[in-house]
PyMOL Python script that loads the backbone (N, CA, C, O; Angstrom):
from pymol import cmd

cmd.read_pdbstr("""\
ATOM      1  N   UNK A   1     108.133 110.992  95.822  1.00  0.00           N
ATOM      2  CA  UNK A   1     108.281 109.573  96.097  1.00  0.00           C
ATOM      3  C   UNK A   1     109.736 109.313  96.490  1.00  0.00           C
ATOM      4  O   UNK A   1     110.682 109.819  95.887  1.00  0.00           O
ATOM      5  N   UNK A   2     109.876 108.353  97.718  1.00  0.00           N
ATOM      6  CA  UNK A   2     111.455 108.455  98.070  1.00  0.00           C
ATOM      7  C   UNK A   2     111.152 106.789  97.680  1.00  0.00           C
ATOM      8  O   UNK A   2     110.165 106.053  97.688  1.00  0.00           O
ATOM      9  N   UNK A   3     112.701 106.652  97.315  1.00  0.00           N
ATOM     10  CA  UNK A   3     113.034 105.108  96.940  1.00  0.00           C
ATOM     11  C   UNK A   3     114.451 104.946  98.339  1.00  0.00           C
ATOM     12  O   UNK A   3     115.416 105.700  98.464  1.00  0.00           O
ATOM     13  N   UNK A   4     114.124 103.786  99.164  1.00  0.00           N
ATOM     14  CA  UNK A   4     115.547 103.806  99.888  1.00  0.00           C
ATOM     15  C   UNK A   4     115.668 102.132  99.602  1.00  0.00           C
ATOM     16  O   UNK A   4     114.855 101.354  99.103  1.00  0.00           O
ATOM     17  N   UNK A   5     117.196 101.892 100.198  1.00  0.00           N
ATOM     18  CA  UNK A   5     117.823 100.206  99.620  1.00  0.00           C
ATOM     19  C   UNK A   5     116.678  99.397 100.743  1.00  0.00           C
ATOM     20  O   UNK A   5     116.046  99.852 101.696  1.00  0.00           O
ATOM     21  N   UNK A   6     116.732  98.248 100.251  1.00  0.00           N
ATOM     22  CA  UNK A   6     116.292  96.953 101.101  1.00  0.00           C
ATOM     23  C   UNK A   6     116.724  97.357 102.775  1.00  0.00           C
ATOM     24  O   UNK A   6     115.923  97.800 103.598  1.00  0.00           O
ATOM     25  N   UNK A   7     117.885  97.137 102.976  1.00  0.00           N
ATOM     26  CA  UNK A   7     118.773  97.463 103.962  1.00  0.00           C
ATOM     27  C   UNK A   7     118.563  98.594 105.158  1.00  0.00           C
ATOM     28  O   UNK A   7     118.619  98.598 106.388  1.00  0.00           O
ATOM     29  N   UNK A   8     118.243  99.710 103.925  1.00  0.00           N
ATOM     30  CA  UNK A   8     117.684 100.704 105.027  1.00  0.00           C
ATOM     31  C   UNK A   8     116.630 100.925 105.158  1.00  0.00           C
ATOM     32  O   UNK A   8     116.467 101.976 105.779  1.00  0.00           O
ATOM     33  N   UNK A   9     115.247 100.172 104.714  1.00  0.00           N
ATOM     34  CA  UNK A   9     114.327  99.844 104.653  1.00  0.00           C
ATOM     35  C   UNK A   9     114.156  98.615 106.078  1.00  0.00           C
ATOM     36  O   UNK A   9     113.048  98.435 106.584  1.00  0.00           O
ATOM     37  N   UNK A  10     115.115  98.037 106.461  1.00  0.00           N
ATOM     38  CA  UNK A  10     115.004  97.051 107.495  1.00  0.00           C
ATOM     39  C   UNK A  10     115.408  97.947 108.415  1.00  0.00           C
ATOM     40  O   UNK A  10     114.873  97.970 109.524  1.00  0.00           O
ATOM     41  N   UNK A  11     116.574  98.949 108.016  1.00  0.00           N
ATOM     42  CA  UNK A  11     117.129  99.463 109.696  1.00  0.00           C
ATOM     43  C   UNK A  11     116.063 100.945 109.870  1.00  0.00           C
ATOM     44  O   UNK A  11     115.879 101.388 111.003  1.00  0.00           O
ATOM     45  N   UNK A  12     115.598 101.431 109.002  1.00  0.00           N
ATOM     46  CA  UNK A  12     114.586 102.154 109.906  1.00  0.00           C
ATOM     47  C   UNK A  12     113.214 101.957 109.003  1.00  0.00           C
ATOM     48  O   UNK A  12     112.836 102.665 108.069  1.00  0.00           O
ATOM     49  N   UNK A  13     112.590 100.792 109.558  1.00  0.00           N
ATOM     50  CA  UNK A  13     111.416 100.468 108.839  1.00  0.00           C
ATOM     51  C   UNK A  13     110.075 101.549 110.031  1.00  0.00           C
ATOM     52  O   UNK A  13     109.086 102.026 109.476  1.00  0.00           O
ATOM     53  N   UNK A  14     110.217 101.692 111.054  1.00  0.00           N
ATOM     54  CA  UNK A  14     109.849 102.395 111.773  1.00  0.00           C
ATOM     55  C   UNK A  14     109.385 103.960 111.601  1.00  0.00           C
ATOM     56  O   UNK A  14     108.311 104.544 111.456  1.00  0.00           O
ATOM     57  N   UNK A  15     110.641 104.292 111.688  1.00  0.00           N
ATOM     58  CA  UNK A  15     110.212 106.005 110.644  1.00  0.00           C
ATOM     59  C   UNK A  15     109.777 106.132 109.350  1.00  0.00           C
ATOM     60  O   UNK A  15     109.022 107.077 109.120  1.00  0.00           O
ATOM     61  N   UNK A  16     110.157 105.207 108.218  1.00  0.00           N
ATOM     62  CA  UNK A  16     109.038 104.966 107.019  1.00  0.00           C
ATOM     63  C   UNK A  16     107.910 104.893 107.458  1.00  0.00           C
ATOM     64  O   UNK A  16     107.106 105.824 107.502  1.00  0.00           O
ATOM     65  N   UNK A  17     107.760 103.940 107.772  1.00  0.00           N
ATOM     66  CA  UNK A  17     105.829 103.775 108.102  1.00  0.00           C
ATOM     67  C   UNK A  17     105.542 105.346 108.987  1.00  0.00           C
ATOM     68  O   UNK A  17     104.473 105.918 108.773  1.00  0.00           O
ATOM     69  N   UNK A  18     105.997 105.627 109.428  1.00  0.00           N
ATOM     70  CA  UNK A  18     105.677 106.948 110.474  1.00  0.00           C
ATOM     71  C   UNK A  18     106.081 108.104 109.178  1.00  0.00           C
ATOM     72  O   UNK A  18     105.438 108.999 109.725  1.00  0.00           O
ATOM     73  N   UNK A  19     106.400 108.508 108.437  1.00  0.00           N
ATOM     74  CA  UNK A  19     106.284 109.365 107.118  1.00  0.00           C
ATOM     75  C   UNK A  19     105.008 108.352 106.351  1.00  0.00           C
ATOM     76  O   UNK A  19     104.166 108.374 107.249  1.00  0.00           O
ATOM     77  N   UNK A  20     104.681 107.891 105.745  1.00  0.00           N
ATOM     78  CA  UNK A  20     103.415 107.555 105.234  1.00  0.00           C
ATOM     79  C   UNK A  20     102.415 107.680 105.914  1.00  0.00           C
ATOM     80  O   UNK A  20     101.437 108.046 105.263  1.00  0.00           O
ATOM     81  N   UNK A  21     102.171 107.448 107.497  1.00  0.00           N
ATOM     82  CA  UNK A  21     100.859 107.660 108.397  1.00  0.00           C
ATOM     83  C   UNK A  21     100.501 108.917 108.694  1.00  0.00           C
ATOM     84  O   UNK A  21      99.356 109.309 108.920  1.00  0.00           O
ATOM     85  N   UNK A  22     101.812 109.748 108.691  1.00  0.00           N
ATOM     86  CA  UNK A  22     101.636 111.269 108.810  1.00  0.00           C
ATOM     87  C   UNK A  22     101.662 111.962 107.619  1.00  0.00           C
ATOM     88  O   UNK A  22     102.010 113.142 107.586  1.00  0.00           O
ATOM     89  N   UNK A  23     101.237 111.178 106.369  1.00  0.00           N
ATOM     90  CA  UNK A  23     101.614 111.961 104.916  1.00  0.00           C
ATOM     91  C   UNK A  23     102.510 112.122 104.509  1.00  0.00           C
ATOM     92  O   UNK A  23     102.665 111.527 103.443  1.00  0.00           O
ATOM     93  N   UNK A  24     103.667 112.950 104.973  1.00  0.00           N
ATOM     94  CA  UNK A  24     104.733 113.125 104.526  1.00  0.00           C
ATOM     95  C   UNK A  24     105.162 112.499 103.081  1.00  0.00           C
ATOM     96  O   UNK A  24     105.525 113.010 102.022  1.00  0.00           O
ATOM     97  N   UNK A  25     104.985 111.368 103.454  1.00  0.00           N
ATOM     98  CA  UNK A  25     104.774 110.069 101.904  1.00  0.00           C
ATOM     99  C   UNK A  25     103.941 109.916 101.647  1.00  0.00           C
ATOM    100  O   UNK A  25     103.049 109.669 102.459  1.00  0.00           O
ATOM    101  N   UNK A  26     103.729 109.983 100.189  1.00  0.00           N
ATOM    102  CA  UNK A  26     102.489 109.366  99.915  1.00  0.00           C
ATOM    103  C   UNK A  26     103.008 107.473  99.233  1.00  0.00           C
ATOM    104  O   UNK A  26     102.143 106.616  99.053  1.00  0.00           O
ATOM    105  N   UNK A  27     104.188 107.270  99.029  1.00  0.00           N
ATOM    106  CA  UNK A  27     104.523 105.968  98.584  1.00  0.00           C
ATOM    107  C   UNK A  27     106.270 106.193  98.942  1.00  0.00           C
ATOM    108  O   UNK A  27     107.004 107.165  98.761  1.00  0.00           O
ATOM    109  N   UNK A  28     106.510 104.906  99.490  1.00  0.00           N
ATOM    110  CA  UNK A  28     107.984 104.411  99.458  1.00  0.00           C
ATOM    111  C   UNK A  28     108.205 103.685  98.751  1.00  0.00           C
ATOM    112  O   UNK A  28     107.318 102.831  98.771  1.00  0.00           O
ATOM    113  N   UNK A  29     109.271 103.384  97.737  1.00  0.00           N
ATOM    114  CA  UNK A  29     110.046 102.802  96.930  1.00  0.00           C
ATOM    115  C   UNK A  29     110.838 101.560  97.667  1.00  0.00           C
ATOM    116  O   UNK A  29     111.304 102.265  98.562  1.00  0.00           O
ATOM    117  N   UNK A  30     111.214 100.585  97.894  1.00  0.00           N
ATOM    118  CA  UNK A  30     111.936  99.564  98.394  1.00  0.00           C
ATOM    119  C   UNK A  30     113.192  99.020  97.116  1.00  0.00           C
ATOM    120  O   UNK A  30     112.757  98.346  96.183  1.00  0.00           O
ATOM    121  N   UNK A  31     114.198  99.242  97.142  1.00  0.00           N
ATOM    122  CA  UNK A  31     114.692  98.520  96.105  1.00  0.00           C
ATOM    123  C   UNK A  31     115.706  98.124  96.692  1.00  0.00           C
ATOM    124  O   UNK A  31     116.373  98.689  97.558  1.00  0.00           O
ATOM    125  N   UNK A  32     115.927  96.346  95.835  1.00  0.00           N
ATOM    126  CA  UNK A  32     117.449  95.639  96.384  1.00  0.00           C
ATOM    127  C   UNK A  32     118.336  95.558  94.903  1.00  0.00           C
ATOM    128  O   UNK A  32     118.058  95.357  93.721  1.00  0.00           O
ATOM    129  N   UNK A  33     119.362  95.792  95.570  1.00  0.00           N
ATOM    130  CA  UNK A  33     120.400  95.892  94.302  1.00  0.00           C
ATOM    131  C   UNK A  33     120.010  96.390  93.508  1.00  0.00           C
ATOM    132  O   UNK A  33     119.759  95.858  92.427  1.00  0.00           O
ATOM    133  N   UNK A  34     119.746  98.133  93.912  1.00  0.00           N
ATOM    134  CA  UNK A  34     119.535  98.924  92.776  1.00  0.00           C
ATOM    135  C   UNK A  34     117.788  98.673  92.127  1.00  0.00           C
ATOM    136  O   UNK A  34     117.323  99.696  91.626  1.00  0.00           O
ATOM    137  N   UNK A  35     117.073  97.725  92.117  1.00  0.00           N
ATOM    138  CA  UNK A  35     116.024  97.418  91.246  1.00  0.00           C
ATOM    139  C   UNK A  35     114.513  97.683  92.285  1.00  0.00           C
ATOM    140  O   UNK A  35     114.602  97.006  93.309  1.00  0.00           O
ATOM    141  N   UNK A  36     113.579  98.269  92.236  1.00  0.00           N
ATOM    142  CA  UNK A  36     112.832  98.364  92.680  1.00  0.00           C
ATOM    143  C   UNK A  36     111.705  97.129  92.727  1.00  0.00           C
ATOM    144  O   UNK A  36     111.169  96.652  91.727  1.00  0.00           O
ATOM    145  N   UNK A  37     111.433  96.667  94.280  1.00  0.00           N
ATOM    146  CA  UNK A  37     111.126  95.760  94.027  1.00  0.00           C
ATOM    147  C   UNK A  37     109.927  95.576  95.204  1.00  0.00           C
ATOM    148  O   UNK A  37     109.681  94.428  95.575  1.00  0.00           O
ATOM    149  N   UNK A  38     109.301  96.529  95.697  1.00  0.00           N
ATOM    150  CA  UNK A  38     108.330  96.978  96.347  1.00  0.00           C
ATOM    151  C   UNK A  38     108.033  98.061  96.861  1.00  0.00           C
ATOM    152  O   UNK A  38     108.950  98.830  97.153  1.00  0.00           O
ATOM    153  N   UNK A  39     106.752  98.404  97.102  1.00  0.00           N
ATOM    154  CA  UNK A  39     106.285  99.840  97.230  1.00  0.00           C
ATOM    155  C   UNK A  39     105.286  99.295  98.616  1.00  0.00           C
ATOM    156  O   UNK A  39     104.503  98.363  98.794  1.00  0.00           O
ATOM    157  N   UNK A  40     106.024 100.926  99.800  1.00  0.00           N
ATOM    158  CA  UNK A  40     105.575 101.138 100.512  1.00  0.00           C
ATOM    159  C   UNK A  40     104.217 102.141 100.761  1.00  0.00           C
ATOM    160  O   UNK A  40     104.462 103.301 101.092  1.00  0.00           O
ATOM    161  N   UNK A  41     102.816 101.732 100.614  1.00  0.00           N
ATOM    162  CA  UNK A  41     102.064 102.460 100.509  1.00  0.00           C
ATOM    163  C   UNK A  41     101.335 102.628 101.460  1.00  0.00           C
ATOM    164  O   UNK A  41     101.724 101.769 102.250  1.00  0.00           O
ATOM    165  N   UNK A  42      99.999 103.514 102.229  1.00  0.00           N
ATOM    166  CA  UNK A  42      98.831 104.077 103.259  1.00  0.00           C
ATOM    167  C   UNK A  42      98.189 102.921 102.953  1.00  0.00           C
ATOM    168  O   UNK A  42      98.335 102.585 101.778  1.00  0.00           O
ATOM    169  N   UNK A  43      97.508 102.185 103.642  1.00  0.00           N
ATOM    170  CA  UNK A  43      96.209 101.292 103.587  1.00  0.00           C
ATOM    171  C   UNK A  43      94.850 102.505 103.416  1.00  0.00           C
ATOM    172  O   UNK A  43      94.831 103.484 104.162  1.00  0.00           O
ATOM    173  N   UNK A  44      93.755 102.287 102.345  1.00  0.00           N
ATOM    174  CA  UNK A  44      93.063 102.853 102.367  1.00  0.00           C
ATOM    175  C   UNK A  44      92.178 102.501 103.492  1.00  0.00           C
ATOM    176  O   UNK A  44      91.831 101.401 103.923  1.00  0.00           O
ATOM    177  N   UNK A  45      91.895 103.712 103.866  1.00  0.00           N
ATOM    178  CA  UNK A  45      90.846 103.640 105.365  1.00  0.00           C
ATOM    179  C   UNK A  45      89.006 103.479 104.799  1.00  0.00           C
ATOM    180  O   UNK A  45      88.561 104.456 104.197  1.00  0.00           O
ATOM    181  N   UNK A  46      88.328 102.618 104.959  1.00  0.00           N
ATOM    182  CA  UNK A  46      86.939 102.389 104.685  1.00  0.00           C
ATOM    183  C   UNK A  46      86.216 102.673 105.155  1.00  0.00           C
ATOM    184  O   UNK A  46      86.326 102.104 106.241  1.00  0.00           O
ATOM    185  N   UNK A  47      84.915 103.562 105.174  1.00  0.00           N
ATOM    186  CA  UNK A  47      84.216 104.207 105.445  1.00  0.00           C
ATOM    187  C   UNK A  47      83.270 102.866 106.398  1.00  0.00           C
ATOM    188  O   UNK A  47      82.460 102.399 105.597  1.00  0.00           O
ATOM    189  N   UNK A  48      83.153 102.257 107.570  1.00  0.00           N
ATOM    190  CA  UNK A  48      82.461 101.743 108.096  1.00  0.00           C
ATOM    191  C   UNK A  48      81.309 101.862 108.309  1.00  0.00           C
ATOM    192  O   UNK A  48      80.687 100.910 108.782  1.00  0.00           O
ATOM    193  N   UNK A  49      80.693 103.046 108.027  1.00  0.00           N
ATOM    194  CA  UNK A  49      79.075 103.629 108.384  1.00  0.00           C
ATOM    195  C   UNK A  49      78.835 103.413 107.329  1.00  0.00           C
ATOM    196  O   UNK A  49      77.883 104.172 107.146  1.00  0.00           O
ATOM    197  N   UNK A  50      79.122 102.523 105.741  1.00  0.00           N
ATOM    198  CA  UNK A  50      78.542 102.583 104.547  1.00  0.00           C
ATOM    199  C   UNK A  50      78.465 100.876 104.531  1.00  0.00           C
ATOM    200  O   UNK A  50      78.013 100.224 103.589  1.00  0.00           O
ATOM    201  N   UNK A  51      78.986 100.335 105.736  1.00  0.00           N
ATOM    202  CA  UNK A  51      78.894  98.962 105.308  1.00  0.00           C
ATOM    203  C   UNK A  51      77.761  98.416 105.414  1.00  0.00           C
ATOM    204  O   UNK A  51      77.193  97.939 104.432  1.00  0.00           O
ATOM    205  N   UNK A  52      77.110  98.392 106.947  1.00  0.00           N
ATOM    206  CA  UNK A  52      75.820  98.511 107.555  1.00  0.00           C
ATOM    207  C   UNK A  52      74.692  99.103 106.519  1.00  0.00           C
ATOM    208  O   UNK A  52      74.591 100.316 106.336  1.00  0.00           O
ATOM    209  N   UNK A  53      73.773  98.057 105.795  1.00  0.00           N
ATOM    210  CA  UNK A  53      72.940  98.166 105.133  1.00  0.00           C
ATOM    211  C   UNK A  53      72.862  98.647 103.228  1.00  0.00           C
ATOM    212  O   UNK A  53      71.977  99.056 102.476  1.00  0.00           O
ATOM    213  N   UNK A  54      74.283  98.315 103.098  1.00  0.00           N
ATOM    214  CA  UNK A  54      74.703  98.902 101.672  1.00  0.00           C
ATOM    215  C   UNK A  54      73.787  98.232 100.969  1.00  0.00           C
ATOM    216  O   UNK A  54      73.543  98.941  99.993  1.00  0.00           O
ATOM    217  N   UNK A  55      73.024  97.074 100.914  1.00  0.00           N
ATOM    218  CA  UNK A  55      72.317  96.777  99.852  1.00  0.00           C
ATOM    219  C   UNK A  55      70.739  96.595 100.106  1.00  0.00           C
ATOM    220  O   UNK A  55      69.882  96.025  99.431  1.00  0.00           O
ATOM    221  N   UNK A  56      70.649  97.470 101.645  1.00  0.00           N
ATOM    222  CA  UNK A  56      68.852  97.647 101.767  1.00  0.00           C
ATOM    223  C   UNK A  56      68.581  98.077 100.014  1.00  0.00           C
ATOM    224  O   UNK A  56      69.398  98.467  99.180  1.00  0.00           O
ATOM    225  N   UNK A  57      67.081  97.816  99.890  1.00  0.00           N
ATOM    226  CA  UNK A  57      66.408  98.486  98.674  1.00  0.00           C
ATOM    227  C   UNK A  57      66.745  97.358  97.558  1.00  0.00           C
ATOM    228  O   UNK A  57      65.925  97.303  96.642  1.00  0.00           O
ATOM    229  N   UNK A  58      67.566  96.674  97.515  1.00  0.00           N
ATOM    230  CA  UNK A  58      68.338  96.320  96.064  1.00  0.00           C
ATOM    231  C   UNK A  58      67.474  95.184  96.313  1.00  0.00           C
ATOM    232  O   UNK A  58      67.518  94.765  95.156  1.00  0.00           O
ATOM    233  N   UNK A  59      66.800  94.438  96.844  1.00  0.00           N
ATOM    234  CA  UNK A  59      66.140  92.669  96.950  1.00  0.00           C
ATOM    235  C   UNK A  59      65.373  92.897  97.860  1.00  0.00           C
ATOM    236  O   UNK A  59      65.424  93.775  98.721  1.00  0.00           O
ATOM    237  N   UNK A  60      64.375  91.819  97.624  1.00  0.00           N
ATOM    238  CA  UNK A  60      63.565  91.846  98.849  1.00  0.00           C
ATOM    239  C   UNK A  60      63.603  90.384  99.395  1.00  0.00           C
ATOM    240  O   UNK A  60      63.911  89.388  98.741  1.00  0.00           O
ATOM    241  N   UNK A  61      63.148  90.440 101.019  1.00  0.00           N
ATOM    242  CA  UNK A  61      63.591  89.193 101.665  1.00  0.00           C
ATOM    243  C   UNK A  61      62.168  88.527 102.418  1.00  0.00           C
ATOM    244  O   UNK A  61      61.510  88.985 103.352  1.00  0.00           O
ATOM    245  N   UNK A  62      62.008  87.466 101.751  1.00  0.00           N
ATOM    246  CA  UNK A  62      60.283  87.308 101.650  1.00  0.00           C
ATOM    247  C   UNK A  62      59.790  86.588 103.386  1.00  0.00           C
ATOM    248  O   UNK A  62      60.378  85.710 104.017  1.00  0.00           O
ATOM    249  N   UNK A  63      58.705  87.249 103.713  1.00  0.00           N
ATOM    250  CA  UNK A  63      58.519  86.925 105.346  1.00  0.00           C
ATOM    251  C   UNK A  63      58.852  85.243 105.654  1.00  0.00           C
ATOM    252  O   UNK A  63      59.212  84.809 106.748  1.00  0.00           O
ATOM    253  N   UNK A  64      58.687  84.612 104.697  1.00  0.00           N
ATOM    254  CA  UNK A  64      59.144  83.123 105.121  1.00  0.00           C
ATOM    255  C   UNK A  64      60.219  82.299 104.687  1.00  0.00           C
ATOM    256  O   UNK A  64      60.324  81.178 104.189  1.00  0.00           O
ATOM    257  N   UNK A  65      61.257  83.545 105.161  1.00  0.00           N
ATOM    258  CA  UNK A  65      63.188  83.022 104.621  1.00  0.00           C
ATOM    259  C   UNK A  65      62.866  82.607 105.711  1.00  0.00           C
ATOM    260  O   UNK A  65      62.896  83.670 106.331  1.00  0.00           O
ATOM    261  N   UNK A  66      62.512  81.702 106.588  1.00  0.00           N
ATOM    262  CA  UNK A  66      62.790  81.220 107.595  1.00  0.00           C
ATOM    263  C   UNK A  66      62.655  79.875 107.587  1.00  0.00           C
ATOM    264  O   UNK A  66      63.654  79.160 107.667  1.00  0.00           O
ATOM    265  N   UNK A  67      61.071  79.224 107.463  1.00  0.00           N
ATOM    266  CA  UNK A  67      60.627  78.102 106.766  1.00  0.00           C
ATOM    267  C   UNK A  67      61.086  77.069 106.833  1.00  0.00           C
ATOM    268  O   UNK A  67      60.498  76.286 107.579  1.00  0.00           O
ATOM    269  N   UNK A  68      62.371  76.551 106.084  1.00  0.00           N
ATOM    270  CA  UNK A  68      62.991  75.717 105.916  1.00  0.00           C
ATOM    271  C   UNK A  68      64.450  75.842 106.168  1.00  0.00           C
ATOM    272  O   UNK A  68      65.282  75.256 105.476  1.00  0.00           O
ATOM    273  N   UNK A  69      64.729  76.558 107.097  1.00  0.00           N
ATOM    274  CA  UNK A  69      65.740  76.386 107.645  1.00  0.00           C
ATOM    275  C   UNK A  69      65.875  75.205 108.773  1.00  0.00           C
ATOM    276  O   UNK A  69      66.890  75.418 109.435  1.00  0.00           O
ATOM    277  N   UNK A  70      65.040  73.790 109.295  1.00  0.00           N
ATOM    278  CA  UNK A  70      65.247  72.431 109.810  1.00  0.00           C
ATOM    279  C   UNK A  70      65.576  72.071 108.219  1.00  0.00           C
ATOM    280  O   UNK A  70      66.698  71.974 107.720  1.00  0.00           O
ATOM    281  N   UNK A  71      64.569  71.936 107.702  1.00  0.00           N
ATOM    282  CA  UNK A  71      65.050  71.103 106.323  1.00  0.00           C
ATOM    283  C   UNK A  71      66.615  71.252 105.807  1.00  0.00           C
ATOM    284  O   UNK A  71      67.122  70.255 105.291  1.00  0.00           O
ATOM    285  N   UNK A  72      67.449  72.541 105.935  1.00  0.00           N
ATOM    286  CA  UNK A  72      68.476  72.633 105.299  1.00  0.00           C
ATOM    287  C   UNK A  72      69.362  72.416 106.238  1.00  0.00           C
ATOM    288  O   UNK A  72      70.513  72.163 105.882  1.00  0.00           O
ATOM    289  N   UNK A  73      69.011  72.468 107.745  1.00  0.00           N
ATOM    290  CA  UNK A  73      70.155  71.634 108.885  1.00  0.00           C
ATOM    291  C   UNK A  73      69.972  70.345 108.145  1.00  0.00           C
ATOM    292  O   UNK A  73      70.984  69.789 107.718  1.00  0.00           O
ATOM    293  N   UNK A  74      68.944  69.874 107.971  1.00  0.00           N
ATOM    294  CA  UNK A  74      68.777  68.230 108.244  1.00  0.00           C
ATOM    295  C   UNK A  74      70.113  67.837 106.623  1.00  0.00           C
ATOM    296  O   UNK A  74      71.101  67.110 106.720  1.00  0.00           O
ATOM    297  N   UNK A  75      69.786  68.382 105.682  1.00  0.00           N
ATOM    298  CA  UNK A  75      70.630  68.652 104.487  1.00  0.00           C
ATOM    299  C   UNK A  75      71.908  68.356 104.728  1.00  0.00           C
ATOM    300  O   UNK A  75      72.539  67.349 104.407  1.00  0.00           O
ATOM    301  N   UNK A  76      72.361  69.634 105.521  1.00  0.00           N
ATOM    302  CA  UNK A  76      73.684  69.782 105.580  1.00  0.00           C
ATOM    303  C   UNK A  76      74.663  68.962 106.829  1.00  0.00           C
ATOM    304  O   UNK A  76      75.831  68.911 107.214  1.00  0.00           O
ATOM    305  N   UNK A  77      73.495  68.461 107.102  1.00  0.00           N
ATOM    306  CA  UNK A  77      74.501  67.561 108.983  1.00  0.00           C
ATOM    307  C   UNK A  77      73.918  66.280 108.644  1.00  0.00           C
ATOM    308  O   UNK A  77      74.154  65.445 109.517  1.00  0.00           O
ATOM    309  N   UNK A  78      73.101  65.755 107.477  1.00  0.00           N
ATOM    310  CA  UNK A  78      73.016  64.495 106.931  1.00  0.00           C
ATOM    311  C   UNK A  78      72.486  63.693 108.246  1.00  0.00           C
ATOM    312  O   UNK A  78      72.967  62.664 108.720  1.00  0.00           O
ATOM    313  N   UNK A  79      71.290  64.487 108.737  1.00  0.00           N
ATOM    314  CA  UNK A  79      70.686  63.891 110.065  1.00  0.00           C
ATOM    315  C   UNK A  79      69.117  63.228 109.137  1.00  0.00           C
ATOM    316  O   UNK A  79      68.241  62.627 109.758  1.00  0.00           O
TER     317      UNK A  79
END
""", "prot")
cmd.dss("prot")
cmd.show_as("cartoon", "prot")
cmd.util.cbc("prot")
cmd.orient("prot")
């Protein structure tokens, strides 16, 4: 884990992020006046092919969710 000042954290904020995207880092340290006061970390990357249908199976969605969908315009737009 590297810790660098505020300061040089502004003048090469560029090559930090470029050591964390390439590994090199796994976390940067940010500290002003000596005190640590944020951490430079990887955004976890999310598996997108798990989003699409994550909760098929778990409920069922009955053939006439449809039904009353005028009734709940008329509801909600106070027509």
């Amino acid at each position: 884990m590297q810790t660098v000042s505020l300061f040089n954290a502004k003048t090469h904020l560029s090559g930090l992020i470029e050591q964390i995207v390439s590994g090199t880092e796994t976390e940067i340290t940010i500290s002003r006046h000596g005190q640590p006061v944020a951490r430079l970390v990887p955004i976890r990357q999310t598996d997108t092919a798990r989003r699409i249908g994550i909760a098929a199976g778990l409920f069922d969605v009955p053939d006439d969710i449809d039904a009353h969908n005028a009734e709940i315009l008329d509801l909600m737009t106070g027509a």
